[in-house]
Backbone as JSON, one array per atom type, in Angstrom:
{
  "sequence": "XXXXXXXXXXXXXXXXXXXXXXXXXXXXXXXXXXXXXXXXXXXXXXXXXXXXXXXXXXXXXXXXXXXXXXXXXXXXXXXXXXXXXXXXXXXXXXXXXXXXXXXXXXXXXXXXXXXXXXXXXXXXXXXXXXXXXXXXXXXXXXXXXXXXXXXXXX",
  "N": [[23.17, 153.19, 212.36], [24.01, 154.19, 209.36], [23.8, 156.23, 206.04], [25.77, 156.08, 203.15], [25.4, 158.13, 200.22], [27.01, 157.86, 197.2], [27.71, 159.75, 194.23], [24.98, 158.32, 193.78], [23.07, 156.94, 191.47], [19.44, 156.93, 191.58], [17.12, 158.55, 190.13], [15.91, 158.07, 187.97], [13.79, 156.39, 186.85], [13.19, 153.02, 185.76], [13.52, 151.95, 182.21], [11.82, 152.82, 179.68], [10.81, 152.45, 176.75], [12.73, 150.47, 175.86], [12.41, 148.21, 176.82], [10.26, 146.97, 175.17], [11.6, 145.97, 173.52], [12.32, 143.52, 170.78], [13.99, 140.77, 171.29], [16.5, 140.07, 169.88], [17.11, 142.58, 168.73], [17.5, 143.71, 171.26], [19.81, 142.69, 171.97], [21.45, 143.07, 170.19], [22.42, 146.2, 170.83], [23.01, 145.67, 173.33], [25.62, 144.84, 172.69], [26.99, 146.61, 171.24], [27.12, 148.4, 174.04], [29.03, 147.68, 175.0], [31.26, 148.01, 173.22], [33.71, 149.0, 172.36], [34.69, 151.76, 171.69], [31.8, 152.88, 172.82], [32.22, 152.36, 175.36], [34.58, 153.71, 175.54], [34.41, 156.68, 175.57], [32.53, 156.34, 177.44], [33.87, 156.3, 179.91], [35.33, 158.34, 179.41], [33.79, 160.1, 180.3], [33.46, 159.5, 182.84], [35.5, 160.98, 184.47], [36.96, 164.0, 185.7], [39.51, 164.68, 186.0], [40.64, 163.88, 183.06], [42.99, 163.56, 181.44], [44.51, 161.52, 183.43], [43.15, 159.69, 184.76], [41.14, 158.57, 182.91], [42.25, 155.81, 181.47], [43.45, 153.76, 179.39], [44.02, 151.37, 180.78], [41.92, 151.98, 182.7], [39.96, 151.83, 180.72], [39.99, 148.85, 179.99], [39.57, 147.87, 182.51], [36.72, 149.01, 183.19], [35.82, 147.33, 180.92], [35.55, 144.84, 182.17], [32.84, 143.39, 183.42], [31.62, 143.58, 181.12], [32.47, 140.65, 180.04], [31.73, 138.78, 180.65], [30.47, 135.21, 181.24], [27.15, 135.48, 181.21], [26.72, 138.03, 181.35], [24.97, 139.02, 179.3], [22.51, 137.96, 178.89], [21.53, 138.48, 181.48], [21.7, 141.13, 181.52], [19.99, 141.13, 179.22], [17.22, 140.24, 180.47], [17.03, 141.78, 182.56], [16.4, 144.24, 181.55], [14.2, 143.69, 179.99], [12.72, 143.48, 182.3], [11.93, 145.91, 183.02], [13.71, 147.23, 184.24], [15.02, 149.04, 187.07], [12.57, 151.2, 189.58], [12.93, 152.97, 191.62], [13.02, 155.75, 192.77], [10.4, 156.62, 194.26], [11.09, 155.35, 196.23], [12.95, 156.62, 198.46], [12.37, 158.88, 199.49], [11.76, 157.53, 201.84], [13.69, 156.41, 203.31], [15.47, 156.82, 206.26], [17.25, 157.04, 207.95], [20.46, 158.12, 208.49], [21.65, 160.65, 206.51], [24.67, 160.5, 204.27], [25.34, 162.23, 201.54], [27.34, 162.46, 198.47], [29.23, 164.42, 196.07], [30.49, 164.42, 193.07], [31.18, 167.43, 191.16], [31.75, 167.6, 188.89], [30.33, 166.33, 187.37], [29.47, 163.96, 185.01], [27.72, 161.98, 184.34], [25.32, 161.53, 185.61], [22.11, 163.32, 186.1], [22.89, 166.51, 187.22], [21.21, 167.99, 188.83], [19.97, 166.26, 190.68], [21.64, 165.48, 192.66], [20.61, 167.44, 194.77], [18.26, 166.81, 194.49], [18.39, 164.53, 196.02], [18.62, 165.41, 198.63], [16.71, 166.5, 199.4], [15.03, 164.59, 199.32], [15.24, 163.07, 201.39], [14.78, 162.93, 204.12], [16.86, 162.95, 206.72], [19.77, 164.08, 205.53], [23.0, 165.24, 204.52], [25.05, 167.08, 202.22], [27.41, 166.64, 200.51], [29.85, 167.94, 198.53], [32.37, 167.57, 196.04], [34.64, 169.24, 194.6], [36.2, 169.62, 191.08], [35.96, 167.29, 190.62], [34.81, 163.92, 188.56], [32.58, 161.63, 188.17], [33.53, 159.24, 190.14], [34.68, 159.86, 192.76], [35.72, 158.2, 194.87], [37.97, 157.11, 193.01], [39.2, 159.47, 192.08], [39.24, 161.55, 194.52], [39.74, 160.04, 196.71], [40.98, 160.65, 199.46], [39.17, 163.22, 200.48], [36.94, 161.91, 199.9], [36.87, 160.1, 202.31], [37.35, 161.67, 204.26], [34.77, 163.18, 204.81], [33.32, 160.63, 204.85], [33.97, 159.64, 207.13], [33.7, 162.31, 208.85], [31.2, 161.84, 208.81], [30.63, 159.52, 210.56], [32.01, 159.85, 212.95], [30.28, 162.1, 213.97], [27.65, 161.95, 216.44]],
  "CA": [[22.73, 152.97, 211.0], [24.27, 155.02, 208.48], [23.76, 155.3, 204.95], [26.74, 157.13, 202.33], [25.31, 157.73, 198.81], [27.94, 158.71, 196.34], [26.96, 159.9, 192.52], [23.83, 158.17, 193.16], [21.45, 156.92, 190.47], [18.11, 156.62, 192.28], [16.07, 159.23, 190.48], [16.07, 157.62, 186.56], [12.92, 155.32, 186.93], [12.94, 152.06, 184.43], [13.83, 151.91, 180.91], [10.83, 153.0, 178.69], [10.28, 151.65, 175.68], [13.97, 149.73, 175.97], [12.06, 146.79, 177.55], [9.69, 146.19, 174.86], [12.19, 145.63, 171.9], [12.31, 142.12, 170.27], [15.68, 140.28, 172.16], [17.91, 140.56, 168.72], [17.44, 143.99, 168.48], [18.24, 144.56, 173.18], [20.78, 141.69, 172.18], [22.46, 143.73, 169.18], [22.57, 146.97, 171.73], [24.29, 145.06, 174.41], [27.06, 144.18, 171.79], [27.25, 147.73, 170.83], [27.24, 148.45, 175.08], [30.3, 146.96, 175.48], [32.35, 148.15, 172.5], [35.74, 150.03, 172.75], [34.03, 153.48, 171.24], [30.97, 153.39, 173.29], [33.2, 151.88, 177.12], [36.06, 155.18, 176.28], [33.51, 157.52, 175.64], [31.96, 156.91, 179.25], [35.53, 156.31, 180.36], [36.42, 160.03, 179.78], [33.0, 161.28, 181.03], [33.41, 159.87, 184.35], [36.33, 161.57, 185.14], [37.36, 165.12, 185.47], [40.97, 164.59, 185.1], [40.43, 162.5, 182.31], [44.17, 162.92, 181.22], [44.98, 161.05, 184.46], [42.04, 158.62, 185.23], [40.79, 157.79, 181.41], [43.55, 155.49, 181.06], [43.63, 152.73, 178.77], [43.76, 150.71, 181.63], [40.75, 152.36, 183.07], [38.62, 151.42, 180.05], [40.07, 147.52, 180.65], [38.96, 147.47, 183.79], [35.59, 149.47, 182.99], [35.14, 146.69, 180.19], [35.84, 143.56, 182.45], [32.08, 142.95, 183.4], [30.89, 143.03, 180.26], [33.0, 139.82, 179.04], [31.21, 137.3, 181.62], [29.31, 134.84, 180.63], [26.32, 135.67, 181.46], [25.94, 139.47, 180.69], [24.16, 139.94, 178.11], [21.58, 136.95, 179.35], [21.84, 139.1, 182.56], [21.28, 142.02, 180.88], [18.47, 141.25, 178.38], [16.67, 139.68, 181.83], [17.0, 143.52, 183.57], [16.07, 145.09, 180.37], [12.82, 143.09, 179.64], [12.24, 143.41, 183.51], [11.63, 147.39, 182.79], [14.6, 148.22, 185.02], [14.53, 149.82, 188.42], [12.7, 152.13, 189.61], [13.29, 153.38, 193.48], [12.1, 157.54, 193.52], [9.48, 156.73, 195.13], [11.2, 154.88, 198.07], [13.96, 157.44, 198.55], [11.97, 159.63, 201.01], [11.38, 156.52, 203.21], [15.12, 156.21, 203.78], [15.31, 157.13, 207.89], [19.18, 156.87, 208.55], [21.43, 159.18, 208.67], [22.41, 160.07, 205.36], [25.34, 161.15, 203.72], [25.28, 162.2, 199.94], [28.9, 163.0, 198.22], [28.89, 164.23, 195.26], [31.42, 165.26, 192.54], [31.13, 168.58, 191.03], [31.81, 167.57, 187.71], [29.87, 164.64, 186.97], [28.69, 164.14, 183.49], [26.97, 160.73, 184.07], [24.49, 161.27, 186.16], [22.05, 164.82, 185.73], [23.39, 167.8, 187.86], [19.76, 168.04, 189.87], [19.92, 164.66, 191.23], [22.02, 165.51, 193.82], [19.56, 167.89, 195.32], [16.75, 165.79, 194.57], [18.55, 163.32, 197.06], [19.3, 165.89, 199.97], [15.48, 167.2, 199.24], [13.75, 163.55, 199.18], [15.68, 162.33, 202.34], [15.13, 164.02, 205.9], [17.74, 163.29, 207.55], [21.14, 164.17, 205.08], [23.79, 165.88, 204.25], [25.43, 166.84, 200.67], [29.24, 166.98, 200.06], [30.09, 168.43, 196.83], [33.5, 167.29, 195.5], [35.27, 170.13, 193.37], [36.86, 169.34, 190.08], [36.0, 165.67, 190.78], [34.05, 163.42, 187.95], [31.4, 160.74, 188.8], [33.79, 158.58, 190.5], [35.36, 160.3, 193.95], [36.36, 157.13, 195.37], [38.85, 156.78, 192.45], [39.62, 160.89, 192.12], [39.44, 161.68, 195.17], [39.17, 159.09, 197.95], [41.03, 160.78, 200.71], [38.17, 163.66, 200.75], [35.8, 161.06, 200.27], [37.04, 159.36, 203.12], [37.27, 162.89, 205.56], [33.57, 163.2, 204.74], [32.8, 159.63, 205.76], [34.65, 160.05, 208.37], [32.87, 162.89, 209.77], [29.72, 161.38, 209.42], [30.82, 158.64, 211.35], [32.17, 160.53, 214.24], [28.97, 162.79, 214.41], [27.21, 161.15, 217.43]],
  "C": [[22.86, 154.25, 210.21], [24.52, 155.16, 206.83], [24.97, 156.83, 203.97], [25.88, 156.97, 200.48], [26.56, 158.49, 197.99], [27.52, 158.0, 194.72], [26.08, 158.74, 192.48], [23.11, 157.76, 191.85], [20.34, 156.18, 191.68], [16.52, 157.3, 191.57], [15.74, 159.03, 188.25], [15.12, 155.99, 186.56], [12.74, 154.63, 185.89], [13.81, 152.35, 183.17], [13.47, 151.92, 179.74], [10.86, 152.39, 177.81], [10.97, 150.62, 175.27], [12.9, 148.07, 175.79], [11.27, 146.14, 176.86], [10.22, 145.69, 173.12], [12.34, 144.07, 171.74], [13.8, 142.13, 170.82], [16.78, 140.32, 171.17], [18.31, 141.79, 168.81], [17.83, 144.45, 169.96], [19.63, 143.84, 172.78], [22.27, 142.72, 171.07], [22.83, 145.26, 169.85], [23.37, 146.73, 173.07], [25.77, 145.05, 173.73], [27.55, 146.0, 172.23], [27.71, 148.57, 172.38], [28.59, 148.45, 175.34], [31.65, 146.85, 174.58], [33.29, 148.83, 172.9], [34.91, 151.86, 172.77], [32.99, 153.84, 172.22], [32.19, 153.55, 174.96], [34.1, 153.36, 176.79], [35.24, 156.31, 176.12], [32.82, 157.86, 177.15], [33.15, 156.48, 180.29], [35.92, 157.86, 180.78], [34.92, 160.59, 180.46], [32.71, 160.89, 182.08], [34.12, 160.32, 184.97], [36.53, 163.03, 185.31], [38.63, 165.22, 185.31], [41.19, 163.66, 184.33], [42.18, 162.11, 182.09], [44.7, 161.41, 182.58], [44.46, 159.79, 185.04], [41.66, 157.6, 184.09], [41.46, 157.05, 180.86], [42.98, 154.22, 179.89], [43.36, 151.32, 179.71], [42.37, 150.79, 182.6], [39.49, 151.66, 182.19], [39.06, 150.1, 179.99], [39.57, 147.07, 181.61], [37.36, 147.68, 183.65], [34.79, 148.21, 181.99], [34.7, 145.33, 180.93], [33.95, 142.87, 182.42], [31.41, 142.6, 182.08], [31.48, 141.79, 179.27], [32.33, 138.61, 180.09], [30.19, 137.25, 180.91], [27.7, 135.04, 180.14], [25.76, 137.13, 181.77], [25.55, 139.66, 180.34], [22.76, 139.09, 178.18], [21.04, 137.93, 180.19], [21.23, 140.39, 181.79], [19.79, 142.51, 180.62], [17.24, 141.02, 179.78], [15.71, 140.95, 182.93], [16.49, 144.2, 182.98], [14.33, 144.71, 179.92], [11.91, 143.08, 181.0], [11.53, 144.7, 183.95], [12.76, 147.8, 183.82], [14.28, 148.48, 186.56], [14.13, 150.83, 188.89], [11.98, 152.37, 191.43], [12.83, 154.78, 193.89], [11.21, 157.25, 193.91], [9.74, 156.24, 196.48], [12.39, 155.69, 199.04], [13.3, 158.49, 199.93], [11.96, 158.6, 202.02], [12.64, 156.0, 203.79], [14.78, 157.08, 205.34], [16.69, 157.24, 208.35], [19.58, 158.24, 208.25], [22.38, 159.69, 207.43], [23.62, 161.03, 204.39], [25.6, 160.98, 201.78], [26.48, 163.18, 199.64], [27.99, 162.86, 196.98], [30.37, 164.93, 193.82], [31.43, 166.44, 191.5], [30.71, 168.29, 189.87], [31.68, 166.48, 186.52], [28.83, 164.54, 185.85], [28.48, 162.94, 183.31], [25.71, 160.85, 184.64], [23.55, 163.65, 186.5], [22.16, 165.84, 187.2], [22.74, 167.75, 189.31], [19.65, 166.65, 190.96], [20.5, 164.83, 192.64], [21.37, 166.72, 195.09], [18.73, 167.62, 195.74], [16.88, 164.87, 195.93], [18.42, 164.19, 198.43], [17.67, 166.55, 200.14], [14.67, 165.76, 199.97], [14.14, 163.09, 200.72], [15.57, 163.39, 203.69], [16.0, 164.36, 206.12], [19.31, 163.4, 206.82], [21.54, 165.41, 205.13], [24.17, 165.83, 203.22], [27.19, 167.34, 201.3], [29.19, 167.27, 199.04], [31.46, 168.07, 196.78], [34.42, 168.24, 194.3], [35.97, 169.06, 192.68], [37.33, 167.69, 190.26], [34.86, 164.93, 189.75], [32.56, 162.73, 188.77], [32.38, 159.18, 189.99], [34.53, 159.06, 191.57], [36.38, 159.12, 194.64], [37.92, 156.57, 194.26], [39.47, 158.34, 192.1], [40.13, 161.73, 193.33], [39.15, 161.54, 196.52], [40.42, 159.48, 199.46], [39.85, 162.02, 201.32], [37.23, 163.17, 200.93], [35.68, 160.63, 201.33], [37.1, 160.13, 204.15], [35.7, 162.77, 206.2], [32.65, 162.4, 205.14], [33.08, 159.34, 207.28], [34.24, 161.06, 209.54], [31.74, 162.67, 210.16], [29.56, 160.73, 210.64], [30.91, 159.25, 212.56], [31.02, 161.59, 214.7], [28.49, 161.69, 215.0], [25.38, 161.27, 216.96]]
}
């Protein structure tokens, strides 16, 4: 039993005051969620080679979920639900744990990946040079060394 976190969110409890807006006004924020301007905006800041990753096709793909039916239902649902919030069960993780992380990840805050290798006994951190928030799409044969060693550690 082995557990891999990569760029993590775990340590961003709920959705404060989000959850107690009237449903037009979460509903008119979803729209806005899922526009072109907001989707390439966090398009280029999950990458570090944005020329290369931030594609056009990237923010197509990045948009797809938010055209199902039942997103913004889905959504409002998660949003009125106050969100998730897990730091507190993060120390009680027991496995074996490996936390990747990419250097240059401007989605998720800096500290976080500390926080994880702090809250958890038994891990390990990878750091990912000149890699965004997404390794597995930057650079998934390091990712894959790293899982790889975990694995083979007995």
């Amino acid at each position: 039993d082995k557990l891999v976190l990569v760029d993590a969110q775990g340590f961003q409890d709920g959705l404060g005051a989000l959850q107690y807006l009237p449903d037009f006004l979460t509903k008119f924020f979803l729209e806005i969620l899922r526009s072109v301007p907001l989707r390439n905006q966090a398009n280029k800041m999950s990458y570090f080679r944005k020329d290369e990753f931030a594609t056009e096709d990237a923010l197509k793909i990045g948009r797809l979920h938010c055209f199902k039916d039942d997103w913004v239902s889905g959504n409002l649902t998660f949003i009125k639900s106050g969100g998730l919030a897990v730091s507190e069960l993060i120390p009680r993780i027991q496995q074996q744990t490996l936390v990747v992380w990419g250097d240059n990840d401007e989605i998720l805050p800096k500290e976080d990946k500390f926080r994880f290798v702090d809250a958890i006994p038994n891990s390990n951190l990878r750091i990912i040079a000149e890699c965004g928030h997404v390794p597995h799409l930057e650079k998934p044969q390091e990712l894959a060394f790293y899982i790889k060693e975990m694995h083979d550690r007995a």
